[in-house]
C-alpha positions as CSV (number, residue, x, y, z in Angstrom):
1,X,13.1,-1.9,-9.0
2,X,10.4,-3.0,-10.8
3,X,10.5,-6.4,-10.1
4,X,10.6,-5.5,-5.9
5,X,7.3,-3.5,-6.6
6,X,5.2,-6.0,-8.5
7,X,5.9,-8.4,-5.9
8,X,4.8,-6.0,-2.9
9,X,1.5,-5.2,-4.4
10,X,-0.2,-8.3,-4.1
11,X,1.3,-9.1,-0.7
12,X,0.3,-5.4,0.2
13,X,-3.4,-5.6,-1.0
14,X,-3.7,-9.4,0.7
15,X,-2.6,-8.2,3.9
16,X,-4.8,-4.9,3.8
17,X,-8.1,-7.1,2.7
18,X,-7.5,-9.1,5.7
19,X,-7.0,-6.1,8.1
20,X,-10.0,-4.0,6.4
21,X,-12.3,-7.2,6.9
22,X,-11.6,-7.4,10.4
23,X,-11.7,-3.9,11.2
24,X,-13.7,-2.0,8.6
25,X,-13.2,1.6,10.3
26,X,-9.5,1.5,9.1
27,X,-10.5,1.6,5.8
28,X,-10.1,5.2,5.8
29,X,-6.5,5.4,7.4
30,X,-5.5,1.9,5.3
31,X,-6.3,4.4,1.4
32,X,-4.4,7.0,2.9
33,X,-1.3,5.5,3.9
34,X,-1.5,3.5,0.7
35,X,-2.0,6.9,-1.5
36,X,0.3,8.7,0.4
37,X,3.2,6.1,0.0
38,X,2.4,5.7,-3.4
39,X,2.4,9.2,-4.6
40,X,5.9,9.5,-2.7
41,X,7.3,6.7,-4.6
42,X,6.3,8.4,-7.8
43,X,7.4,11.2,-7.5
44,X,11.0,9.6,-6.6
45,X,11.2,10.9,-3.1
46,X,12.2,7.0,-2.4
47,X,13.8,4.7,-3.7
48,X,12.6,1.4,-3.7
């Protein structure tokens, strides 16, 4: 479980860089989703 998560993230955060460097406006919609799914995933809701 772990293991699956750790190698997300930095997939995750290359693939949002990218995205928020060529379209800065989703910024905003790229920390929420990210929050959102996060706080879901910590609170167990889903498995990962």
């Amino acid at each position: 479980m772990i293991n699956i998560h750790t190698h997300l993230s930095p997939i995750i955060s290359i693939i949002a860089g990218v995205v928020i460097l060529l379209m800065p406006r989703l910024l905003n919609y790229i920390v929420a989703i990210y929050l959102i799914l996060i706080g879901i995933i910590g609170l167990d809701l889903v498995r990962v």
